[in-house]
C-alpha positions in Angstrom: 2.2 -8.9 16.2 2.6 -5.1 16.3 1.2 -2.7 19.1 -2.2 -1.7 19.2 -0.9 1.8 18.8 0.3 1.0 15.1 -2.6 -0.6 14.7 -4.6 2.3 15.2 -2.5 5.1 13.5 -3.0 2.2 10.3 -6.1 2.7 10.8 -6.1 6.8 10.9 -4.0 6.2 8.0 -7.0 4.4 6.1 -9.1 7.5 6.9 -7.2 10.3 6.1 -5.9 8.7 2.4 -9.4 7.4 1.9 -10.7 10.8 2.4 -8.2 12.8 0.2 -8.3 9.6 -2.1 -12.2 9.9 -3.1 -11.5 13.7 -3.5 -8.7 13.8 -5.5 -9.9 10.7 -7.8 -13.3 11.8 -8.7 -12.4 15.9 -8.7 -9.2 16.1 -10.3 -10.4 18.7 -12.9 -11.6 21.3 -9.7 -8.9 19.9 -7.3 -5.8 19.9 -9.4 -5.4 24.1 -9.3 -5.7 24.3 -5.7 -3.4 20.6 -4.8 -0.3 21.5 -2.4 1.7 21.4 -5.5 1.3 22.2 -9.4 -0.4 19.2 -10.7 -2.3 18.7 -13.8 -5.6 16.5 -13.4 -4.3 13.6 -14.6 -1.9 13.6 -11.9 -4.1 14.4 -9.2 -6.4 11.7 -10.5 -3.3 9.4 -10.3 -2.4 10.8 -6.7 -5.9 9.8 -5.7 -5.1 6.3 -6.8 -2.4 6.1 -4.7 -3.9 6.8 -2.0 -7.0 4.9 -2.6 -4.5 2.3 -2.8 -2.8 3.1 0.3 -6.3 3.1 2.2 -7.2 0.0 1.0 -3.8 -2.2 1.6 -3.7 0.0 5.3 -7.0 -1.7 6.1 -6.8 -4.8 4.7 -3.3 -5.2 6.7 -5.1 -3.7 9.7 -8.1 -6.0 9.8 -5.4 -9.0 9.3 -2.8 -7.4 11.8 -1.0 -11.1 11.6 2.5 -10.1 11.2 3.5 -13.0 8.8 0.8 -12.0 6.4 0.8 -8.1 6.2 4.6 -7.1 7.2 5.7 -6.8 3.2 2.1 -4.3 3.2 3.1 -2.5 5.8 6.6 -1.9 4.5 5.6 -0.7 1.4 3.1 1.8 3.4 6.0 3.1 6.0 8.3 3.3 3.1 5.9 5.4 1.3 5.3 7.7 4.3 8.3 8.8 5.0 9.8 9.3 1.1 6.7 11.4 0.6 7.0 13.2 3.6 11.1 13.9 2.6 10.0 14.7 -0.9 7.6 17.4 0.5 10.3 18.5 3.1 12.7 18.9 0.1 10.6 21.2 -2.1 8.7 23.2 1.3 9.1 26.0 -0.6 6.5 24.9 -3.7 4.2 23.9 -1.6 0.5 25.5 -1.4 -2.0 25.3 1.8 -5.2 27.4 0.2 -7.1 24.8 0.2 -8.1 22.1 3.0 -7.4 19.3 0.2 -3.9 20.4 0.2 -3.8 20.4 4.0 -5.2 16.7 4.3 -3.0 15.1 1.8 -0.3 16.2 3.8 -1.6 15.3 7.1 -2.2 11.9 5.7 1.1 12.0 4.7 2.6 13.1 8.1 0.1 10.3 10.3 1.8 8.0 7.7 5.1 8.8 8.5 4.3 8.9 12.5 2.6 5.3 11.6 6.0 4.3 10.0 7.6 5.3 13.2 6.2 3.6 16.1 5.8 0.6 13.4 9.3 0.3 13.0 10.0 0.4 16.8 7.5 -2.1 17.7 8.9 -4.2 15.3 12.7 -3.9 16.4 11.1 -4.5 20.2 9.0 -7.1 19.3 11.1 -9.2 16.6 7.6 -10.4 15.2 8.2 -13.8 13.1 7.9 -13.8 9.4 7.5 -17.6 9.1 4.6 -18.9 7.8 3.4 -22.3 7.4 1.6 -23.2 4.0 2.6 -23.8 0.5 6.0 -22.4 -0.9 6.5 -19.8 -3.4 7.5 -21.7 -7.2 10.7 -20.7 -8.7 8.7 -19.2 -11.4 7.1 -17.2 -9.1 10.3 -15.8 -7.8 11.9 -15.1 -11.0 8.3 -12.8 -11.5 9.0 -11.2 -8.4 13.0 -10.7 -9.2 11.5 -9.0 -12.4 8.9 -7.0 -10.5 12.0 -5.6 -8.4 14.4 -4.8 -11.2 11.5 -3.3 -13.6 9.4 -1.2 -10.7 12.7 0.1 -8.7 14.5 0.6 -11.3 11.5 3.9 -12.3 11.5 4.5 -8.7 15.3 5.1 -8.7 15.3 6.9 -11.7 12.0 9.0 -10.4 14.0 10.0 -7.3 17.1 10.6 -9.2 16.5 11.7 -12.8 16.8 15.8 -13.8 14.2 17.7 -16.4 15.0 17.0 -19.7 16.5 13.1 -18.8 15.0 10.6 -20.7 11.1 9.9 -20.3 10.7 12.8 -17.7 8.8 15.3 -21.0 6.0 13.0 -21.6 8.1 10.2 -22.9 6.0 7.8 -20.7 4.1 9.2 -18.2 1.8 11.9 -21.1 2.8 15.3 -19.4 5.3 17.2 -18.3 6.1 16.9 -15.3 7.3 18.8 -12.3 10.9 17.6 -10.5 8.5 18.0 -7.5 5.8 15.3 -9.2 8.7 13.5 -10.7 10.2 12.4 -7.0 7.1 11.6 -5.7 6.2 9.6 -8.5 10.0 7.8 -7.9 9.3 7.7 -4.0 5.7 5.5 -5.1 7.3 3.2 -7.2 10.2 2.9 -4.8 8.4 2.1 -2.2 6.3 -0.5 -3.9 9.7 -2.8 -5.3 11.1 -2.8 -1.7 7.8 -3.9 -0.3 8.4 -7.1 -1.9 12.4 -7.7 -1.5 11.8 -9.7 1.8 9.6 -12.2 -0.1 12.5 -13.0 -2.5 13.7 -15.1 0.3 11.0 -15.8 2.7 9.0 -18.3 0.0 5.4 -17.6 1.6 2.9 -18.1 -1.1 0.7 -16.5 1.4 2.2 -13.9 1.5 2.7 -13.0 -1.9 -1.3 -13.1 -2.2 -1.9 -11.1 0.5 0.3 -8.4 -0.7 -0.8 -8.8 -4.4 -4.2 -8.5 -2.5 -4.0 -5.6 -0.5 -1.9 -3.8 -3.7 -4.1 -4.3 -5.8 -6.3 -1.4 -5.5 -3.2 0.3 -7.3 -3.6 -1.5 -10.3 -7.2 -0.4 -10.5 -7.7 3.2 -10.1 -4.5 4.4 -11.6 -5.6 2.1 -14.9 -8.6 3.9 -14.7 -7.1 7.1 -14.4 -4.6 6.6 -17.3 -7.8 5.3 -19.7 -10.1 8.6 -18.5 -7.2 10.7 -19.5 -6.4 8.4 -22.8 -6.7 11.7 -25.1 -3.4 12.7 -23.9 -1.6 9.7 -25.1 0.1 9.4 -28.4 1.1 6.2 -28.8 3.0 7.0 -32.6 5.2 9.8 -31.5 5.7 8.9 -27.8 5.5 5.3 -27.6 6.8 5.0 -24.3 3.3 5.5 -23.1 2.8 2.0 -24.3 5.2 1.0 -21.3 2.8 3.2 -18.6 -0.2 1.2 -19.6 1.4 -2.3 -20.1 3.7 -2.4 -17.0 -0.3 -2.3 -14.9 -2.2 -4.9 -17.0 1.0 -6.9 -17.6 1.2 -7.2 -13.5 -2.6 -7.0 -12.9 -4.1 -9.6 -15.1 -1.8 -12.1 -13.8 -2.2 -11.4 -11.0 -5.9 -11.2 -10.8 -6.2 -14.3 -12.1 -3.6 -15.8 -9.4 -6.8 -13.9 -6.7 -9.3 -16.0 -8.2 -7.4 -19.3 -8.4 -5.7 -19.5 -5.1 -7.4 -16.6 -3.0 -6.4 -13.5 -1.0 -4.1 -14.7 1.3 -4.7 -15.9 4.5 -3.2 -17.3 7.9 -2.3 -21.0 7.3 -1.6 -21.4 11.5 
């Protein structure tokens, strides 16, 4: 497995995002004027999802630390680091440090990225094995993960890529506005979370697959609940694309929490 060092900065990164998270989730109304960037609540709400997710799957792959069983987690979370920390870099001059809330998302952010570092050496030192003994992923399985690839990275692609005034980008799906600032980040999130899962399209670990489903899932949660505390600003008649906001969650999360509860969280079959 990985240094103690990465294991550690995971564990600083569970910290810092579960700090900011629980701020950010259950304040958005006060936090959202003084975030690092021009937010509305619903999307600092959102932002705190994210990183209650990220705390979450950071300790649940930190208390594991088995390579075979946490290494798609952990690529989602270095991936994630380090586009943030670029999409931030990119648009320095929007952002605002008034108020420590601002100042801790990015520090979470910039631990991550140091995280994704010394993760990524370790692992090019160390040449940790991804084979894992246990049952074998079913083809239909794979053809729901091939789907989860195509659907999720195609919106982070078009996230990180699409201008103002594109389609979907003026509350088409997501209910607001948003800024290109938001827009990237948004792209980097759901980026990061299709190319988490490439490596599993060919490494057939159904152990794996529920540890990662396990460890994501805190995704699914709080930004559902975000998006149904902030239902008013959905329109489902004139901008039915919101439809697709709330669907793509509890098409993935219902399956998948039934999938939990069936075959459990994923753990080390020796």
């Amino acid at each position: 497995m990985l240094s103690n060092i990465s294991r550690w900065l995971t564990y600083l990164c569970v910290l810092l995002y579960g700090i900011a998270g629980v701020f950010l989730f259950f304040l958005p109304e006060a936090l959202a004027p003084v975030f690092a960037w021009k937010v509305t609540a619903f999307m600092t709400m959102t932002i705190g999802g994210w990183c209650i997710g990220n705390a979450w799957l950071a300790y649940i792959s930190a208390r594991r630390w088995e390579w075979k069983l946490v290494y798609t987690s952990l690529i989602y979370l270095w991936t994630f680091g380090i586009g943030e920390l670029i999409v931030l870099l990119i648009f320095r001059d929007k952002l605002k440090f008034g108020h420590p809330i601002a100042m801790l998302y990015v520090a979470a952010l910039g631990v991550n990225a140091l995280t994704a570092i010394v993760g990524v050496f370790d692992s090019l030192r160390i040449r940790p094995s991804t084979k894992a003994s246990g049952p074998s992923t079913s083809k239909t399985q794979v053809a729901l993960l091939v789907a989860f690839v195509l659907f999720v990275g195609f919106l982070g692609i078009y996230g990180m890529s699409a201008q103002i005034g594109n389609a979907g980008t003026n509350g088409g799906i997501f209910p607001e506005s948003m800024s290109l600032f938001t827009l990237r980040s948004f792209g980097v999130f759901y980026f990061s979370l299709a190319m988490a899962v490439v490596p599993l399209l060919w490494n057939h670990s159904l152990t794996a697959i529920l540890h990662h489903s396990f460890a994501s899932y805190a995704f699914i949660i709080f930004i559902t609940i975000a998006a149904f505390v902030y239902l008013r600003l959905f329109n489902f008649i004139e901008r039915p694309g919101g439809l697709a906001y709330f669907g793509a969650y509890l098409i993935v999360g219902i399956p998948v929490l039934f999938a939990l509860r069936k075959q459990g969280t994923g753990v080390s079959q020796g």
